[in-house]
Residue frames as qw, qx, qy, qz and C-alpha x, y, z in Angstrom:
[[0.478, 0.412, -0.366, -0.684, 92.03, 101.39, 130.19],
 [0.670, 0.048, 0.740, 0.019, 90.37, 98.29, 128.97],
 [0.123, -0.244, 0.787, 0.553, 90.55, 96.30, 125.84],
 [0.658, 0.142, -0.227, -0.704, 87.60, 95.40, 123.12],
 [0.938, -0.027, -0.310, -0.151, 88.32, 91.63, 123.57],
 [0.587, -0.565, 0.570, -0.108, 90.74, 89.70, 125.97],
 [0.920, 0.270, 0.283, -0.019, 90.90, 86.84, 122.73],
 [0.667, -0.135, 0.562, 0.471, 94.02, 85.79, 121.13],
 [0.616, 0.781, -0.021, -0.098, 94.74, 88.29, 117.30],
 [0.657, -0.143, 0.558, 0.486, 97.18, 87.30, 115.09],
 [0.180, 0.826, -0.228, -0.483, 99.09, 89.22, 112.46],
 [0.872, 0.290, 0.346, 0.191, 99.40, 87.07, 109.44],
 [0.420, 0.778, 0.154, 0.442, 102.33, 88.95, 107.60],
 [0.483, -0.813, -0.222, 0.239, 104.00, 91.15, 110.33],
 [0.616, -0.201, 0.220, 0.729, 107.21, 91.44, 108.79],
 [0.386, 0.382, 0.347, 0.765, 105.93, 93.43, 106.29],
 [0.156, 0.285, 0.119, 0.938, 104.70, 97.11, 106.12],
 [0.518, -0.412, -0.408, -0.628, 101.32, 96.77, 105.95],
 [0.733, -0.341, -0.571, 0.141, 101.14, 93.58, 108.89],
 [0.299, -0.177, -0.364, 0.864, 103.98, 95.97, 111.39],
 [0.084, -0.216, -0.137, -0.963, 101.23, 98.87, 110.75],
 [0.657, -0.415, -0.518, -0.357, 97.96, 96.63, 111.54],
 [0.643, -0.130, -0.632, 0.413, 99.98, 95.42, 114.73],
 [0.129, 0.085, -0.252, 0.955, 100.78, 99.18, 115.81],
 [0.501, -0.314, -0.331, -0.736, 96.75, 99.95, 115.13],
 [0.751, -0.322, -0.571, -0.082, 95.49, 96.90, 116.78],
 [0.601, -0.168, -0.543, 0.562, 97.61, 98.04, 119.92],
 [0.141, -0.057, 0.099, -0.983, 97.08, 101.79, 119.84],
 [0.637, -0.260, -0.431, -0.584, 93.02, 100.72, 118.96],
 [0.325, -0.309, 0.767, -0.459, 93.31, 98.78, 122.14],
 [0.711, -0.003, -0.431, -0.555, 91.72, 95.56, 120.62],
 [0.885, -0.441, -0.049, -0.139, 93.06, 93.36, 122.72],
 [0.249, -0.882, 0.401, -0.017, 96.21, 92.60, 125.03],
 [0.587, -0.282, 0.730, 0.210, 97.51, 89.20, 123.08],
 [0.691, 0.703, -0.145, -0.089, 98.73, 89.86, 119.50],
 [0.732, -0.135, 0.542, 0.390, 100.62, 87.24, 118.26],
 [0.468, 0.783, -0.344, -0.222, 102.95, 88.59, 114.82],
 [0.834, 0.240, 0.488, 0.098, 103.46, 85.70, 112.49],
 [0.327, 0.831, -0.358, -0.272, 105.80, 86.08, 109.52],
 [0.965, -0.031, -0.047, 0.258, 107.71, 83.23, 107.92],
 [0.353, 0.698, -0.291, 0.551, 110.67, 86.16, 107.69],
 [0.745, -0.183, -0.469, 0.438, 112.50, 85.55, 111.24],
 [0.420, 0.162, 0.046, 0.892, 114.97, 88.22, 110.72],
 [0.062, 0.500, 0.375, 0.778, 111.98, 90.84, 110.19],
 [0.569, -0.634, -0.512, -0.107, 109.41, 89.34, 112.57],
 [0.678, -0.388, -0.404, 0.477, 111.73, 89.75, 115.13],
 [0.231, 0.032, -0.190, 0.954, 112.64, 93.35, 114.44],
 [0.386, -0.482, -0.352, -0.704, 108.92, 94.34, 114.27],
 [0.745, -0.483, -0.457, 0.053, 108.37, 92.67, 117.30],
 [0.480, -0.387, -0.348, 0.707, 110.77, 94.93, 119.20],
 [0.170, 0.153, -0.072, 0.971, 109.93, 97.36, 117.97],
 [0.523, -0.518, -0.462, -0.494, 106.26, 97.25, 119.25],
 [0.680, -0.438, -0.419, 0.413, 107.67, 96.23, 122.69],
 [0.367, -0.268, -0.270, 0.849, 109.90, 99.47, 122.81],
 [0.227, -0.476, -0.267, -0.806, 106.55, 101.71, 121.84],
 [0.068, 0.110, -0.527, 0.840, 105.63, 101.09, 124.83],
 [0.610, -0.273, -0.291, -0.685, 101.67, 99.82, 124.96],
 [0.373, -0.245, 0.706, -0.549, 100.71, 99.69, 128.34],
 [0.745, 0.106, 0.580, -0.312, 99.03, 96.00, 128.88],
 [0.779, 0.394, -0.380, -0.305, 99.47, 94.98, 125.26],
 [0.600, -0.346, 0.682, 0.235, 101.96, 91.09, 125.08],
 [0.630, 0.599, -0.246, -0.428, 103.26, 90.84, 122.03],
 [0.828, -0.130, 0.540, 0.084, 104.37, 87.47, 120.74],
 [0.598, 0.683, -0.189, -0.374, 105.77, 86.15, 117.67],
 [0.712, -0.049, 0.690, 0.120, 106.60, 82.95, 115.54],
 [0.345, 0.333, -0.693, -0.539, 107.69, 81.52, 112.34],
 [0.035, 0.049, -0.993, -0.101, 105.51, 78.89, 113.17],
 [0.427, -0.177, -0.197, -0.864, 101.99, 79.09, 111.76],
 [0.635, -0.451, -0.626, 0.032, 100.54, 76.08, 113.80],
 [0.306, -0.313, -0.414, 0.798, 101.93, 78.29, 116.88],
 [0.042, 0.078, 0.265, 0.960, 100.24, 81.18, 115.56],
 [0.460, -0.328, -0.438, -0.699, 97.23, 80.16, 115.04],
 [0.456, -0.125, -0.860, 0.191, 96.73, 78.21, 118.41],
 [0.107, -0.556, -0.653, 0.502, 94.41, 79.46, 120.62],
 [0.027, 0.078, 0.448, 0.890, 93.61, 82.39, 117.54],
 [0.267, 0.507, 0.818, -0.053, 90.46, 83.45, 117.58],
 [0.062, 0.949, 0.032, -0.307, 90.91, 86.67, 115.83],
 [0.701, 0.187, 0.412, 0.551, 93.08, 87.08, 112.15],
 [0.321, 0.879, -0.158, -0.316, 94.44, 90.10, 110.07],
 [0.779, 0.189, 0.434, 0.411, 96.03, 88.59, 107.10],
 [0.323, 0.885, -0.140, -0.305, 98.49, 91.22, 104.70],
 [0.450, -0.525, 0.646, 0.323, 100.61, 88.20, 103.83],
 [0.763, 0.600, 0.240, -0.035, 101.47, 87.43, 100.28],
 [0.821, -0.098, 0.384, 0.411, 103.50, 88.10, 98.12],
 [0.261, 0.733, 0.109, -0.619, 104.69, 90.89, 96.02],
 [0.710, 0.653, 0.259, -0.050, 104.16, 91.69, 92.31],
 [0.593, -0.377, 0.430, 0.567, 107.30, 90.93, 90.29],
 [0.303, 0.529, -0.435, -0.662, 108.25, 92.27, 86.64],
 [0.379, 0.173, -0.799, -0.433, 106.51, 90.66, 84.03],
 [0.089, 0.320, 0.901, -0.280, 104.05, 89.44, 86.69],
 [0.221, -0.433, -0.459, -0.744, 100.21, 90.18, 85.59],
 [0.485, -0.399, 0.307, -0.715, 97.32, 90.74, 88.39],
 [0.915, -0.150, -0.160, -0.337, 95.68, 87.33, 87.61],
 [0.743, 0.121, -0.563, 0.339, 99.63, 85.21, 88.08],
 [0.271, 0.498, -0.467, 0.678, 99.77, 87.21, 91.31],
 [0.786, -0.295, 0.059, -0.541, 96.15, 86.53, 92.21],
 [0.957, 0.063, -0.248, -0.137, 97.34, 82.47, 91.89],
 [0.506, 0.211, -0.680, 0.487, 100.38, 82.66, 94.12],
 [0.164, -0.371, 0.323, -0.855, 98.61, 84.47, 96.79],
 [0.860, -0.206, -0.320, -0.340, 95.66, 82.03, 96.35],
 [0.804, 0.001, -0.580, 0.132, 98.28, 79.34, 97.29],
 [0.266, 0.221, -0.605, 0.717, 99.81, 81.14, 100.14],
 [0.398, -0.347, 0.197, -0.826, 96.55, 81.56, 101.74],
 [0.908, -0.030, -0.375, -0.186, 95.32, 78.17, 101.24],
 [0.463, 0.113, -0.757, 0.446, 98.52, 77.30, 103.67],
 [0.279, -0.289, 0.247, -0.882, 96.68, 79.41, 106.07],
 [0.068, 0.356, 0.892, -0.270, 93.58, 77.12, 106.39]]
């Protein structure tokens, strides 16, 4: 079975729901066989990351850092579901403006 690209995707977000779901897709979707999963969460990253390993996608390598300069390096291919969630007493627009900022780390 081949892949849609041989190029470097990266899972901005991995720890969470959404990001551990894209990852599964992106592997089952055969996009390509070097998905790096990013997450400043360690702790999470790291269980998402095995648990992609023990599903068992022939040819996929998954990787994975808390370090977004690692991350992105040789990247040519992003899914971003990182942010932050909406706290009590948060509106849409104060949630829009933290998210803003976390992306902006992004580049």
């Amino acid at each position: 079975m081949s892949f849609l690209t041989n190029e470097k995707l990266t899972i901005v977000g991995a720890a969470g729901m959404i990001g551990s779901n894209m990852a599964q897709t992106a592997a089952m979707m055969r996009l390509t066989p070097n998905i790096c999963l990013y997450d400043p969460f360690a702790l999470g990253l790291e269980g998402v990351y095995e648990e992609m390993r023990h599903c068992g996608f022939e040819g996929v390598d998954f990787t994975f850092t808390t370090d977004i300069k690692e991350a992105f390096t040789g990247t040519k291919y992003m899914i971003s579901s990182g942010g932050a969630p909406r706290k009590d007493g948060m509106t849409r627009e104060d949630l829009l403006k933290g998210n803003a900022e976390i992306a902006a780390q992004l580049g």
